[in-house]
C-alpha positions in Angstrom: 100.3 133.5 -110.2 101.6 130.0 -111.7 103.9 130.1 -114.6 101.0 128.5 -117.1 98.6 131.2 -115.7 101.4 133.6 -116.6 101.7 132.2 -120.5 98.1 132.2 -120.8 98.0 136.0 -119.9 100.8 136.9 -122.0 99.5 135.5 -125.3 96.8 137.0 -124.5 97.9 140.1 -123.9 99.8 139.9 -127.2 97.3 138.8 -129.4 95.0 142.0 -128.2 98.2 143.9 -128.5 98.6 143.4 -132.0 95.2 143.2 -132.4 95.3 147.1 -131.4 97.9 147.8 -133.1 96.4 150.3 -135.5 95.0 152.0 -132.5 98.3 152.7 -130.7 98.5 156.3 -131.2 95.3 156.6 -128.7 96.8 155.5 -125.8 98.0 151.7 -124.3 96.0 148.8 -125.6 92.9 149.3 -122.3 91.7 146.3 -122.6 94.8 144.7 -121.1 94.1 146.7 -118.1 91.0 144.9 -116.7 93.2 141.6 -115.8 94.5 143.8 -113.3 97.5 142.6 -111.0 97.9 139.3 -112.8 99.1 140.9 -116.2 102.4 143.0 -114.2 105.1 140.5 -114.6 103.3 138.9 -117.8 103.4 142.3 -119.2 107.1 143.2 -117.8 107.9 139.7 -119.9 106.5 141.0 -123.0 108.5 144.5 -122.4 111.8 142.5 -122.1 111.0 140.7 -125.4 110.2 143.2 -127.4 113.3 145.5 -126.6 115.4 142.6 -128.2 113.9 143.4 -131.4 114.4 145.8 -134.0 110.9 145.4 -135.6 109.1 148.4 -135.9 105.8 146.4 -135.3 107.4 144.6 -132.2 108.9 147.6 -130.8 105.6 149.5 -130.9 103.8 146.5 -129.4 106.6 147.0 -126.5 105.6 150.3 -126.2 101.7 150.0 -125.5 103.0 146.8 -123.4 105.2 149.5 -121.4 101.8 152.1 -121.2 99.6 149.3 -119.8 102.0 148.1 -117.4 102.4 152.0 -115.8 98.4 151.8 -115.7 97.9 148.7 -114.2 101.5 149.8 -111.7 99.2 152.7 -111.4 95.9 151.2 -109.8 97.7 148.2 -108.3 101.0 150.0 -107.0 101.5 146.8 -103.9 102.1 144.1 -107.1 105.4 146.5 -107.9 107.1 145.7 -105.1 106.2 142.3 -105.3 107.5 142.1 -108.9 111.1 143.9 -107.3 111.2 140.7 -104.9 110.5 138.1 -107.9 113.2 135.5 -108.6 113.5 136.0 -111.7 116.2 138.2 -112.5 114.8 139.2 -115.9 111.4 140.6 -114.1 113.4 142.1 -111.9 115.7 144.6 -113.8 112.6 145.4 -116.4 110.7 145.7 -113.6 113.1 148.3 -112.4 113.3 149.9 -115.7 110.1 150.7 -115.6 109.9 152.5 -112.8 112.2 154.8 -114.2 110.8 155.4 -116.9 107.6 156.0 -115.8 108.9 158.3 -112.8 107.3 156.3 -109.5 109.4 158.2 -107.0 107.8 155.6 -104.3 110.0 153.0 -105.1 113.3 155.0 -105.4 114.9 153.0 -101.5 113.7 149.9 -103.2 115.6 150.3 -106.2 118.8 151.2 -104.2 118.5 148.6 -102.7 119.1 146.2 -105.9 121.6 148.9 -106.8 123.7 147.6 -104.0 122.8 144.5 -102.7 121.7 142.2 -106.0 123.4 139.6 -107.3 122.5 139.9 -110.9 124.3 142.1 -112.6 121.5 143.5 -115.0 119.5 144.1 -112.2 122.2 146.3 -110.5 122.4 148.3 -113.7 118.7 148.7 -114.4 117.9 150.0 -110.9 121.1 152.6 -111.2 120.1 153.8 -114.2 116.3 153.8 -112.7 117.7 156.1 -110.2 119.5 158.3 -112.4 116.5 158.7 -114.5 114.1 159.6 -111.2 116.2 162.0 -110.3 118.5 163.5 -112.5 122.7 163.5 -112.3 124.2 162.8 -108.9 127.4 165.5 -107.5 126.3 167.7 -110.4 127.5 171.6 -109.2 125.4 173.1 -112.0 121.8 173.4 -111.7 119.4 170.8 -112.2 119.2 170.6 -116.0 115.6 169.2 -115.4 114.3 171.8 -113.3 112.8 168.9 -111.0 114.4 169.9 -107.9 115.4 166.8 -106.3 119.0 166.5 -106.8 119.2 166.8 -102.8 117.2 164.3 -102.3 119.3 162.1 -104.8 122.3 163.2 -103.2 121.0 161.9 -99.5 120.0 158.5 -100.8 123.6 158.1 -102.4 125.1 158.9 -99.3 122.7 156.7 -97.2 123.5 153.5 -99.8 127.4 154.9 -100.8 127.8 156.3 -104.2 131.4 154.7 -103.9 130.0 151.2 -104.4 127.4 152.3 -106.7 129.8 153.8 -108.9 132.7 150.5 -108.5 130.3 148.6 -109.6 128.9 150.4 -112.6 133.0 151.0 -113.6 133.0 146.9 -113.4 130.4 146.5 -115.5 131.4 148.5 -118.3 135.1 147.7 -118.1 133.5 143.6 -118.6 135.4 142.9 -122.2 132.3 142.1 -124.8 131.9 138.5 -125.9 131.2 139.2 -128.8 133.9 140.4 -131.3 134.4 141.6 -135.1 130.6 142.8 -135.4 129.6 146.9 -136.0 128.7 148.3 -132.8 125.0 149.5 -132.0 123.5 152.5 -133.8 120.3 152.3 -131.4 120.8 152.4 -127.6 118.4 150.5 -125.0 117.3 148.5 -128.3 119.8 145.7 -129.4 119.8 143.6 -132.5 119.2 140.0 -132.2 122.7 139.1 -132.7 123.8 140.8 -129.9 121.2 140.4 -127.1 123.0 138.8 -124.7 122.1 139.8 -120.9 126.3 140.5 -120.8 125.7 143.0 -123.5 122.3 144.1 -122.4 123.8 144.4 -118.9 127.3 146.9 -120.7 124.7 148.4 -122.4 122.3 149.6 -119.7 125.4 150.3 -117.1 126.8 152.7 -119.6 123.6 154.6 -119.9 123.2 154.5 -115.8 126.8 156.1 -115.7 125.8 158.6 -117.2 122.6 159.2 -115.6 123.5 159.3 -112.3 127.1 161.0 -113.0 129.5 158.5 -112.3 132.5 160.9 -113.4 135.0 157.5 -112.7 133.7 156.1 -116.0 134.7 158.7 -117.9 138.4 157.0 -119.2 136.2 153.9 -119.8 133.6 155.7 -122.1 136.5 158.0 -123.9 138.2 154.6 -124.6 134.7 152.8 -126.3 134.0 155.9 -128.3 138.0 156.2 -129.4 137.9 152.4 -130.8 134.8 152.5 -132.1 133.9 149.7 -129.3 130.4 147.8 -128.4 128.1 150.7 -127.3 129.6 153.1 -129.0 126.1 155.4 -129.1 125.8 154.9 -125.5 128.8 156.0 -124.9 128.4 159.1 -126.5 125.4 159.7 -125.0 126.8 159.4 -121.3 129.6 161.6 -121.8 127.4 164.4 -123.1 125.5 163.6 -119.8 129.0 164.0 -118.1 130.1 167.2 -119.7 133.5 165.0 -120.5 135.8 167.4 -122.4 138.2 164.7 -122.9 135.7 162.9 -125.5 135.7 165.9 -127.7 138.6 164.5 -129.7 137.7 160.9 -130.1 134.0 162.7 -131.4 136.1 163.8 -134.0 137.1 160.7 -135.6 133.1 159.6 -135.9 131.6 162.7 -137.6 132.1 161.4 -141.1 130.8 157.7 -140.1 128.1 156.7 -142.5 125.5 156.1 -139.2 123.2 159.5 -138.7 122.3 158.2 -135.5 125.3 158.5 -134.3 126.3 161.6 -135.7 123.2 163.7 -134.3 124.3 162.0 -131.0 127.6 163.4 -131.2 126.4 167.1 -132.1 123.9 166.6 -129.0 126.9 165.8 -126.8 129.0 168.6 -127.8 126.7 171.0 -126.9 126.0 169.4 -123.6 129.6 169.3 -123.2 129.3 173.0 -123.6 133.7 173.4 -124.3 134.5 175.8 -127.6 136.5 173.1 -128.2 133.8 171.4 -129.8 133.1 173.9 -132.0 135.0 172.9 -134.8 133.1 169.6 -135.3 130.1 171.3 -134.6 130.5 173.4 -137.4 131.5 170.8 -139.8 128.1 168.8 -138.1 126.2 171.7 -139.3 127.0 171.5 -143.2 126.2 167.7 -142.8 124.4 166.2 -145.9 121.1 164.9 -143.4 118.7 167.5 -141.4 118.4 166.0 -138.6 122.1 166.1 -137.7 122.2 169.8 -138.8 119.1 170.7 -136.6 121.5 168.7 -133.2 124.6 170.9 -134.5 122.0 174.3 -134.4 121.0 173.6 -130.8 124.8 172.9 -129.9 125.8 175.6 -131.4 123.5 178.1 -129.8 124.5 176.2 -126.4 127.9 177.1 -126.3 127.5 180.4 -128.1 130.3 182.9 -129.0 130.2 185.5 -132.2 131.3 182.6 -134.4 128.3 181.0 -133.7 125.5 183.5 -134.0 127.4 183.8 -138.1 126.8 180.1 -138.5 123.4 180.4 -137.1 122.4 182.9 -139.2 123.4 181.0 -142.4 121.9 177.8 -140.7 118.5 180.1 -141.0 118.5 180.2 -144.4 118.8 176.2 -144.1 116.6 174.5 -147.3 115.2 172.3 -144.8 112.4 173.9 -142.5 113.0 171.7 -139.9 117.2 173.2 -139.5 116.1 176.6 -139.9 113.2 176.4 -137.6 116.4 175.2 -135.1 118.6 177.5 -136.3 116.3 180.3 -135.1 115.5 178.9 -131.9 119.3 178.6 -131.2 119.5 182.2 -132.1 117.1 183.9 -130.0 118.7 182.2 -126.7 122.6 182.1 -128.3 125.1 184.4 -126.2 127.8 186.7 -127.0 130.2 185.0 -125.3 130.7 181.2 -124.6 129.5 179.7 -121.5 132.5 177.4 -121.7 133.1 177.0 -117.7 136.7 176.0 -117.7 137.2 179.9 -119.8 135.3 181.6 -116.2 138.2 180.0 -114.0 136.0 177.0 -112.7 136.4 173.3 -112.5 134.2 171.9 -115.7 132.6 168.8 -114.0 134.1 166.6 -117.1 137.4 167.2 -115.9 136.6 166.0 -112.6 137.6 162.2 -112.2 137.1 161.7 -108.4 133.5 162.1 -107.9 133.2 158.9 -106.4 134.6 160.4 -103.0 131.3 162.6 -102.5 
């Protein structure tokens, strides 16, 4: 497909897009679907430039972009790997992120492949965090939080590829100092504003959210130290280390539960609980009497997560919530809260977020 035939399809694809746009909640926009294999990469373009935006119109248009590439990726699954091979970087590393999130297991040696071998940095952290996504945390030694029962699997292609370079190079990528400085950090992860969509900080961004996808346990310091000055990809951050059960981010969650950013504060109450360590309770507590719902309904599930008597009292008051929404929460995290806390290190075992050595599995 020449470039011009590629712009040609694209605005056209947009225009019907938007064009569609009332008529998203029925499904991807099908009449993009009949230019077949052509559309892929113009679609995969369109992907990449609407997750630069924080328009609510644009992101939606990304969206149904996103559902008509994984139909057309669908009925024309030999144009993927031809879109993994393109030379542009940019196709390449959305490309990969959409495999991921569209779960196409087929590709899963491909995208190792750019894992280890590509030159472009995004690239290597789309197709890690592609990975992560098909198949769940790597070296985990609790059970597959996802129930999809391929964490062997996951574990044999690390060790065919090396999980140690996989996880030196996402440690290299988030340790690369931002180039931007002085500027808030991101409240919305994966969706950066136009001031700061850079590839370096796309590239931070996306490596952060692979580390804690595919459980690189090394990045752990890295991600405390983002999250305890209040760095660049601070929500990311957050987000892996509840991924990574990393105790040792409980305290720098503390110093961010007042911040005037919900977002980020209903992030933190979903890592403590993922955490799962009673010492998290204290700020989940506080989370719980915070002034927005939808960080008090985060705290309820956290708090039934970890468990404990103190926490079936707290849930029992968060049942009586104003907000039907919290105490709709608060009873589900009743009905499956414990007597005792499931706190792993309290049982005598090693609480994978302690664990800073994974890389030698």
């Amino acid at each position: 497909m020449s470039s011009q035939d590629a712009e040609l399809t694209l605005e056209i694809i947009k225009r019907e897009l938007e064009d569609d746009y009332s008529e998203f909640s029925k499904g991807p926009a099908r009449s993009v679907i009949r230019y077949g294999a052509p559309a892929l990469v113009p679609l995969v373009l369109l992907i990449e430039e609407c997750n630069k935006s924080v328009d609510v119109k644009t992101s939606r248009i990304g969206l149904a972009a996103s559902e008509a590439w994984n139909a057309i990726a669908r009925l024309n699954p030999e144009t993927v790997g031809q879109a993994l091979a393109e030379d542009d970087p940019d196709i390449r590393a959305c490309t990969a992120g959409q495999i991921g999130e569209w779960q196409l297991f087929q590709y899963s040696e491909r995208l190792s492949v750019l894992a280890i071998e590509d030159s472009d940095p995004l690239v290597v952290a789309q197709a890690t965090l592609a990975i992560g996504r098909l198949y769940g945390p790597f070296a985990t030694r609790h059970a597959d939080p996802y129930g999809s029962g391929r964490q062997e699997e996951l574990v044999d292609l690390f060790a065919s590829i090396g999980f140690r370079t996989i996880n030196r190079r996402l440690c290299e990528l988030i340790a690369a100092p931002p180039r931007k400085a002085n500027t808030p950090p991101s409240q919305s992860p994966g969706h950066l504003p136009q001031d700061r969509s850079s590839r370096h900080e796309r590239t931070r961004s996306v490596a952060i959210l692979a580390a804690g996808e595919v459980g690189t346990y090394t990045a752990i310091p890295l991600l405390v130290e983002i999250v305890d000055n209040f760095a660049w990809h601070v929500a990311e951050a957050v987000i892996s280390l509840g991924k990574l059960r990393a105790v040792a981010a409980i305290e720098p969650f503390t110093k961010h539960i007042y911040k005037p950013m919900t977002p980020l504060r209903a992030m933190i109450a979903e890592a403590l609980g993922s955490i799962g360590s009673v010492d998290g309770m204290e700020s989940l507590f506080i989370l719980a009497k915070d002034a927005k719902p939808l960080v008090r309904q985060y705290a309820c599930a956290s708090i039934g997560m970890v468990g404990g008597p103190s926490a079936k009292d707290v849930l029992i008051q968060l049942s009586k919530d104003p907000d039907e929404g919290v105490r709709r929460a608060a009873r589900k995290a009743l009905s499956n809260c414990r007597e005792h806390s499931l706190d792993t290190r309290q049982e005598g075992h090693d609480h994978p977020g302690d664990i800073q050595s994974i890389g030698e599995y």
